[in-house]
GULUMVEX-163671 format. One record per residue (C-alpha): residue in three letters; x, y, z. Coordinates in steps of 0.5 Angstrom, whole numbers, plus 2048, in hexadecimal, padded with zeros to 3 digits. Layout:
BEGIN
AlaXYZ ...
This chain:
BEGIN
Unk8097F37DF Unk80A7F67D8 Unk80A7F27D1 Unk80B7F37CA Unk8067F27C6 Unk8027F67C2 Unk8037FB7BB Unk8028017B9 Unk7FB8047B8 Unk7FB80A7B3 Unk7F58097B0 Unk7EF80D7B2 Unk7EB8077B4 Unk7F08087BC Unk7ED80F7BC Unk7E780D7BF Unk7EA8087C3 Unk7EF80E7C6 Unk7E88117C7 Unk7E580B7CB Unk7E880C7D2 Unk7E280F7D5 Unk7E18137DC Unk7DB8107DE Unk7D88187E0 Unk7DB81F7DE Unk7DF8237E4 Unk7DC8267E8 Unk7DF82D7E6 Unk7E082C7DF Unk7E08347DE Unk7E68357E3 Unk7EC8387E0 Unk7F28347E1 Unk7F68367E7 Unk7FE8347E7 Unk8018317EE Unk7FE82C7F3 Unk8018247F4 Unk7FD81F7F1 Unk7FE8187F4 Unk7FC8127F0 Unk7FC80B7F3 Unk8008067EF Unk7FF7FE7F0 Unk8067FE7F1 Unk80D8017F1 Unk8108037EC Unk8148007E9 Unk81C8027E4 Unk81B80A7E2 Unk8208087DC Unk81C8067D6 Unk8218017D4 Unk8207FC7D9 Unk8197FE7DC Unk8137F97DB Unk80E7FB7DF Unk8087FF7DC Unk8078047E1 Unk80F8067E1 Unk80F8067DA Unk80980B7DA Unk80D80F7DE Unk81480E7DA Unk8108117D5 Unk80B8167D7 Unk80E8197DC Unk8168197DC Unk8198177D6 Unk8188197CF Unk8178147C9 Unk8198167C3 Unk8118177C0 Unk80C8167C5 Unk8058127C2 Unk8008187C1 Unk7F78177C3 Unk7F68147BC Unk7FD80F7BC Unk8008157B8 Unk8078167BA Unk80981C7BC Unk8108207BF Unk81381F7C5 Unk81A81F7C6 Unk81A8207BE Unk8178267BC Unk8178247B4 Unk81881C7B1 Unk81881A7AA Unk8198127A7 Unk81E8127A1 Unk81B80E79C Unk8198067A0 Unk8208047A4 Unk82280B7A8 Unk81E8117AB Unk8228177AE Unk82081B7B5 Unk8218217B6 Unk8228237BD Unk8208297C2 Unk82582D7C6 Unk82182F7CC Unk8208287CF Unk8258287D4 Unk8268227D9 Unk8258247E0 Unk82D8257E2 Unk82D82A7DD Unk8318267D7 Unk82E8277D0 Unk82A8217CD Unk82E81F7C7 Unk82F81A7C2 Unk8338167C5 Unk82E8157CA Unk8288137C5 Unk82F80F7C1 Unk83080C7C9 Unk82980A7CB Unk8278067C4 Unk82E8027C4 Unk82D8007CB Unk8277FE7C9 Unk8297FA7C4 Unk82F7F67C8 Unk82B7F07CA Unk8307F07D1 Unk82B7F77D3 Unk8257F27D3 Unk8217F77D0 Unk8197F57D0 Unk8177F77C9 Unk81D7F67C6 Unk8187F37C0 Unk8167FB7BF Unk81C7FC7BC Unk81D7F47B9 Unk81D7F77B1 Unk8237FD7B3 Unk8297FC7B1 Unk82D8027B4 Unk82C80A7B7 Unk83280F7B6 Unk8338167B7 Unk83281A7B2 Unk8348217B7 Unk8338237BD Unk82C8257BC Unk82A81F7B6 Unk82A8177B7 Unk8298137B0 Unk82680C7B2 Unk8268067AD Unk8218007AD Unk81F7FA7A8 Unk8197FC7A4 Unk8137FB7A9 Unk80D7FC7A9 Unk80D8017AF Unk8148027B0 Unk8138087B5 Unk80D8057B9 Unk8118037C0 Unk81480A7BF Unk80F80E7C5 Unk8118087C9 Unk8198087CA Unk81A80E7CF Unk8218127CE Unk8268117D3 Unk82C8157D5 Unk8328127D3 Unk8378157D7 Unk8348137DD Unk83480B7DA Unk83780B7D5 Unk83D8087DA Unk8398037DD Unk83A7FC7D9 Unk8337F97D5 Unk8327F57DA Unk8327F87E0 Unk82D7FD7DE Unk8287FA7E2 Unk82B7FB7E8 Unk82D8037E7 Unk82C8077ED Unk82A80C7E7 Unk8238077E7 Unk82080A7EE Unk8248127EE Unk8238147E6 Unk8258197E3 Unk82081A7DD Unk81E8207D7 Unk81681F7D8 Unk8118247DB Unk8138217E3 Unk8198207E7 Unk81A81B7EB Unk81A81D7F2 Unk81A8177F6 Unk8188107F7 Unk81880B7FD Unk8178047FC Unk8108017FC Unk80D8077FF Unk80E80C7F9 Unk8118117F3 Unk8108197F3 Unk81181C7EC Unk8118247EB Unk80F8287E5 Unk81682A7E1 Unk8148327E2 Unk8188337DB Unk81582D7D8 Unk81482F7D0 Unk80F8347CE Unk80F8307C7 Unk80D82A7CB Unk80882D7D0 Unk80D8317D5 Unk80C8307DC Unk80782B7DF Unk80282E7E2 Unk80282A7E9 Unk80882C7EE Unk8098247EF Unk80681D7EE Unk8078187F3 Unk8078107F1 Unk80480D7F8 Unk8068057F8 Unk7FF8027FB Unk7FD7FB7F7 Unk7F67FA7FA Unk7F17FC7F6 Unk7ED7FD7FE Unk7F2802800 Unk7F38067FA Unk7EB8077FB Unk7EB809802 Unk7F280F801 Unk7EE8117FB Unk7E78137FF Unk7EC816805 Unk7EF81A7FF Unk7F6817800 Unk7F68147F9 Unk7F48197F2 Unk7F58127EE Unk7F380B7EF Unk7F68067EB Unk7F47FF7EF Unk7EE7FF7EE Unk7E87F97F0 Unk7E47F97EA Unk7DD7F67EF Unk7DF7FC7F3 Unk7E08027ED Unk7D98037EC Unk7D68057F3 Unk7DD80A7F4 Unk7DD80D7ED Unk7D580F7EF Unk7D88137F5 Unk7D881A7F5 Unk7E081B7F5 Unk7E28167F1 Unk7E18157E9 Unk7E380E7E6 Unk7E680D7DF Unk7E68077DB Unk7EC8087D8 Unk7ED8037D0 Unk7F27FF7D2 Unk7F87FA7CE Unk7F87F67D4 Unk7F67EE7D4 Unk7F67E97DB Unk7FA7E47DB Unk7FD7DD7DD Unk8047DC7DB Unk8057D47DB Unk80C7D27DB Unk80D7CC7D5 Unk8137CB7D8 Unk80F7C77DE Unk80C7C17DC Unk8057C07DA Unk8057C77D8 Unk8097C67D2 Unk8037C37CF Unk7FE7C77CB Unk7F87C37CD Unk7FA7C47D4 Unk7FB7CB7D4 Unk7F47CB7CF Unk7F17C77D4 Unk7F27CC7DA Unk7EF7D17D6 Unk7E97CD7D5 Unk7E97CB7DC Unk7E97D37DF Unk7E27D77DF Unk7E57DE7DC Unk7DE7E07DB Unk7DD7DF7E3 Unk7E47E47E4 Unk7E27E97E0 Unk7DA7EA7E2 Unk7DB7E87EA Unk7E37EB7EA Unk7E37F17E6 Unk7DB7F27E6 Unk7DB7F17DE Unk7E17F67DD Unk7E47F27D7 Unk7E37ED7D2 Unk7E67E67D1 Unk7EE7E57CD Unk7EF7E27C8 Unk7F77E47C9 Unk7FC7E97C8 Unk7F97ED7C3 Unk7F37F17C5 Unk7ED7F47C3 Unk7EE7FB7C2 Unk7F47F97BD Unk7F37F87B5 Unk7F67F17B6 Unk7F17EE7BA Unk7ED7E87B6 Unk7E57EA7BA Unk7E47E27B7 Unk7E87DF7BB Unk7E47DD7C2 Unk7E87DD7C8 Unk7E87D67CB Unk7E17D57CE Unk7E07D17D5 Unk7DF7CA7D5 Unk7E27C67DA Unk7E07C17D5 Unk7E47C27D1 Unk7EA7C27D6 Unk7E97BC7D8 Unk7E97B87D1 Unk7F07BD7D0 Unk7F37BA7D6 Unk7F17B27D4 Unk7F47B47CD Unk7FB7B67D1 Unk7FA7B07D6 Unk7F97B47DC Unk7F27B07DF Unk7F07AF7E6 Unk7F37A77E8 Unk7F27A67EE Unk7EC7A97F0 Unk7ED7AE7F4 Unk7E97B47F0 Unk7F17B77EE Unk7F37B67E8 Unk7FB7B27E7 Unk8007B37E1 Unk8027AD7DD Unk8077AB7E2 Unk8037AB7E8 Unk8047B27EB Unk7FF7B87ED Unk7FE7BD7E8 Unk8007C37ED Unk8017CA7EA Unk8047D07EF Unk8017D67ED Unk8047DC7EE Unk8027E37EE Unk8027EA7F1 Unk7FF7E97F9 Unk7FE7F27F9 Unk7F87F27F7 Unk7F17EE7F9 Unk7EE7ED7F1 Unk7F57E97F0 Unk7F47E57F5 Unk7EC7E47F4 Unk7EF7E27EC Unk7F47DD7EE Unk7EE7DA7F3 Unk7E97DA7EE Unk7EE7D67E9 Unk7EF7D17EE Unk7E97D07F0 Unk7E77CE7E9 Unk7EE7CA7E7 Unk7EC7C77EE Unk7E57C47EB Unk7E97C17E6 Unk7EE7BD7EA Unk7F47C17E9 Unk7F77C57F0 Unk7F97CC7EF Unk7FD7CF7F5 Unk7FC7D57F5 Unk8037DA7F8 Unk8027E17F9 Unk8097E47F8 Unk80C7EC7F7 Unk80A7EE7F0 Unk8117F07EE Unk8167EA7F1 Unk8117E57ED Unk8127E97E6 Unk8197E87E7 Unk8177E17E9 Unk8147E17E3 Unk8187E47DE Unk81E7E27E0 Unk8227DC7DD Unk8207D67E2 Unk8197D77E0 Unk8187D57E8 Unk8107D57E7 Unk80B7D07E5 Unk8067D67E5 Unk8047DC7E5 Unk7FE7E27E6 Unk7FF7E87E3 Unk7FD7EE7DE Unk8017F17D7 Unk8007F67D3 Unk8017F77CC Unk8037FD7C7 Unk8017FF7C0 Unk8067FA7BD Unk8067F47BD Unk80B7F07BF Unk80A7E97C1 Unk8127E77BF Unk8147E87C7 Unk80E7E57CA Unk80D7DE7C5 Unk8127DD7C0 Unk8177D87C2 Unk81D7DB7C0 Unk81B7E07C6 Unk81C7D97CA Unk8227DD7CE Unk81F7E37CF Unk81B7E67D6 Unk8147E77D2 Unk8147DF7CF Unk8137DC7D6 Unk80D7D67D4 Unk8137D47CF Unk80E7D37CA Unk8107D07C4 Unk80C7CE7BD Unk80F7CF7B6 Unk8087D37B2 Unk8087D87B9 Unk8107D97B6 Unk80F7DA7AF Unk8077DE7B0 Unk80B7E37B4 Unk8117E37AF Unk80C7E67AA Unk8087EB7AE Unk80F7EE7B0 Unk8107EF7A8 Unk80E7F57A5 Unk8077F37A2 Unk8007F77A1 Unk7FB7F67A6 Unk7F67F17A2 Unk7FC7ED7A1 Unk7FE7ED7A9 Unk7F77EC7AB Unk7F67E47AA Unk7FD7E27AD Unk7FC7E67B2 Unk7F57E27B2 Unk7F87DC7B2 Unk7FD7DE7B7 Unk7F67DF7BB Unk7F47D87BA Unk7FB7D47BC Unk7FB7D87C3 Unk7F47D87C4 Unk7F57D07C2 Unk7FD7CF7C6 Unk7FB7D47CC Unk8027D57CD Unk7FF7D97D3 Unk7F97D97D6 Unk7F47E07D3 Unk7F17E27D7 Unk7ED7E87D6 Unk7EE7F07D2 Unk7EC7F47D8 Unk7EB7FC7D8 Unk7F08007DD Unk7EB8027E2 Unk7EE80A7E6 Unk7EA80D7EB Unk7EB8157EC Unk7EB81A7F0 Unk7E68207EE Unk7EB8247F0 Unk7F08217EB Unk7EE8257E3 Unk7F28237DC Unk7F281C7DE Unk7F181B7D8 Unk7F48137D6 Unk7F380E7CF Unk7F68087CD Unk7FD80C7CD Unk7FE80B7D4 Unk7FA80F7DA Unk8008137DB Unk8008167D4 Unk7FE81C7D6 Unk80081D7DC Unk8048247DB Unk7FD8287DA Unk7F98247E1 Unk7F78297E7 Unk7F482A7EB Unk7EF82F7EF Unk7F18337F4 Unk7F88337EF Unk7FE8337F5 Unk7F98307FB Unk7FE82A7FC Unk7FA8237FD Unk7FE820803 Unk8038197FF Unk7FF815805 Unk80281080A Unk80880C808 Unk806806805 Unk8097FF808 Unk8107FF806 Unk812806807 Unk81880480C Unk81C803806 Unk821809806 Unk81F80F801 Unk8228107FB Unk8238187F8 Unk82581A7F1 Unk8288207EE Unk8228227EB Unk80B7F37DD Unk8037F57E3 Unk8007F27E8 Unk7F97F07E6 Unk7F37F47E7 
């Protein structure tokens, strides 16, 4: 699951972060020419979800929205310096507009050109409420987009801070191929699953649960990198990090994405597979519902954290990859306050919480009573597809245990609980899960109460200082006077655990020796994608077997993340 927190980073500080991710040895041949064609398969941790990039809220779909099939206005470049896409030039007209100028070789894949009035469709559609777009708060401080001409699009803004930060990440959509369907019924379009994009790929074919295939644009623009090197890149759907490493040792898999941190070390040190510690937005967490007594009370939610040995989680679980949360802004972004300690372990401390909110152990039988006699029981949902989820969520219960509380642990299918999870009902006590932050900081759609409606306030968290701190952050300030609100924002939810923090964990690939330009940084692991090949050029790997769910019906076209 994919959530909208983050800023900006434009100061020469992030470039040595972008620079972090480390490939633990070089290639084997790094003095071999690139060669083009082949078929590259990475094995994903789940379906893909929307390829539309209004109503797409998973990590990887969004990666692959951006990066492979459609066109952003600006792309992000390696030092977080914009850069074009599907504008060739842009300038801001004093503090309240910025005009782009677009490129005229940037077709969609039916052959219809890319105008303005599809720039003008995407960005109004992403400003109804009704498309239930999920980085609305990117575009919070816009007032309007108009069409200047086919080629030049004018948008209008409040004065702020980085009026043009969320740019990179909203994709263009085609308006004549959606502009027919109502706000509202975008999510359901059958375009979501047979796209037709503008990017380096085409879409070429999808079966539910089992896979997508994507093929290189043979026109793509030269300005823009031109025809991707690869032939084909195939998404292979096998969540369990087990699985994945076996299909990469018998060379049906080039990329692996699920990947058991105790096991990494011991495959990245074989001959034919090199591993990356990819600098990551992501941080683990647990979404508590407010809705559902006790846990709307801050003590409570605090208490549990108290009561979890995340420290366990990470050395035994993620054998050491990682380090503990304090919330939602993460150490790489200019914002995060390094003198705020994450919550430490003490059951000790849980416990005089919990007495604090009356919940004591009154009949002697080890397990803890709310006020009015009941059990304090939890259900705890999270993504069963892989074993380091369910070793969390097992780790977890056995600590809440030890302090009277019973956690039910429920394994269930990723996608249907984050419907479960965003949708109005709030049917969940809780539930595991990891987000992913971007440069800008948004905090709005995730913690502030007139969000309470919208699908990324699930806790249902409310506390008046959060509104008004993350008020001002939203205004146009300098960084030194953003800093200690943002403090102070650090200090509230760490204190009111609004969700569980769990930790900030690095993504962790493993790659075929064969696979060369797999370069990745805190942009995405797919940013590059248009120039990966790999030796032996047009020798195609096979996609593999199906995965389980391959019966669904194939579908052709013309042309928020599970932990880990």
């Amino acid at each position: 699951m994919r959530a909208m927190t983050g800023s900006l980073l434009l100061t020469a500080g992030l470039a040595s972060i972008l620079v972090a991710c480390t490939d633990r040895r070089p290639p084997v041949d790094t003095a071999t020419v690139a060669v083009p064609g082949g078929t590259l398969v990475i094995g994903g941790p789940a379906d893909l979800r929307e390829a539309n990039s209004l109503v797409a809220n998973e990590k990887y779909t969004q990666e692959v929205n951006r990066y492979l099939l459609f066109l952003p206005l600006l792309h992000y470049g390696p030092n977080l310096e914009f850069q074009p896409a599907l504008a060739s030039s842009w300038e801001l007209n004093g503090d309240t507009a910025a005009v782009f100028h677009l490129r005229g070789d940037a077709p969609w894949g039916d052959g219809t050109p890319t105008r303005a009035r599809d720039v003008v469709f995407t960005y109004r559609r992403a400003a109804d409420p009704q498309t239930g777009y999920p980085n609305a708060d990117y575009f919070a401080a816009w007032t309007g987009v108009d069409e200047v001409d086919s080629l030049t699009v004018r948008a209008h803004f409040r004065p702020h801070q980085e009026p043009l930060a969320g740019v990179p990440f909203l994709p263009i959509m085609p308006a004549h191929l959606l502009d027919s369907i109502p706000p509202a019924r975008l999510a359901q379009a059958a375009f979501n699953h047979h796209p037709v994009g503008n990017g380096p790929f085409r879409f070429v074919e999808y079966r539910a649960n089992a896979r997508w295939v994507f093929e290189a644009s043979p026109d793509f623009a030269p300005s823009l990198g031109g025809r991707p090197l690869l032939d084909r890149i195939v998404w292979r759907v096998i969540p369990d990090a087990t699985a994945q490493a076996a299909e990469l040792r018998t060379g049906n898999l080039d990329l692996a994405l699920a990947v058991d941190p105790p096991q990494f070390a011991a495959l990245d040190s074989l001959p034919d597979i090199r591993g990356v510690v990819k600098v990551s937005r992501q941080y683990g967490l647990i979404g508590w519902n407010h809705r559902r007594p006790p846990l709307g009370d801050a003590r409570v939610r605090r208490a549990l954290s108290f009561a979890i040995d995340r420290g366990e989680i990470l050395q035994v679980l993620r054998a050491g990859y990682g380090q503990l949360a304090v919330g939602p802004i993460g150490p790489y972004h200019w914002a995060y306050d390094s003198t705020v300690p994450p919550l430490p372990y003490s059951p000790d401390s849980a416990r005089l919480l919990l007495a604090e909110a009356a919940i004591t152990d009154r009949n002697g039988d080890g397990r803890l009573e709310l006020a009015d006699g009941r059990p304090f029981r939890i259900e705890l949902e999270f993504p069963g597809g892989s074993a380091i989820n369910r070793d969390v969520a097992q780790v977890i219960a056995a600590d809440l245990q030890e302090l009277g509380v019973r956690l039910e642990q429920r394994p269930v299918d990723y996608s249907a609980m984050i419907q479960r999870v965003i949708s109005p009902e709030r049917n969940f006590d809780a539930f595991l899960t990891s987000f992913e932050s971007d440069f800008r900081i948004n905090l709005r759609d995730l913690f502030h109460s007139a969000a309470l409606a919208g699908p990324y306030q699930f806790a249902g968290y409310r506390n008046p200082r959060v509104d008004t701190l993350i008020d001002l952050t939203s205004r146009t300030l300098p960084r030194a006077e953003a800093r200690p609100l943002y403090a102070e924002l650090q200090r509230i939810l760490r204190a009111d655990q609004p969700w569980g923090f769990l930790y900030y964990a690095p993504e962790l690939v493993l790659v075929s020796e064969r696979a060369h330009g797999v370069d990745m940084d805190v942009r995405g692991v797919l940013v590059n994608a248009g120039r990966w090949w790999l030796a032996g050029g047009g020798s195609v790997a096979t996609a593999g077997p199906a995965a389980p769910g391959d019966s669904a019906g194939r579908v052709r076209g013309p042309g928020l993340e599970p932990p880990r």
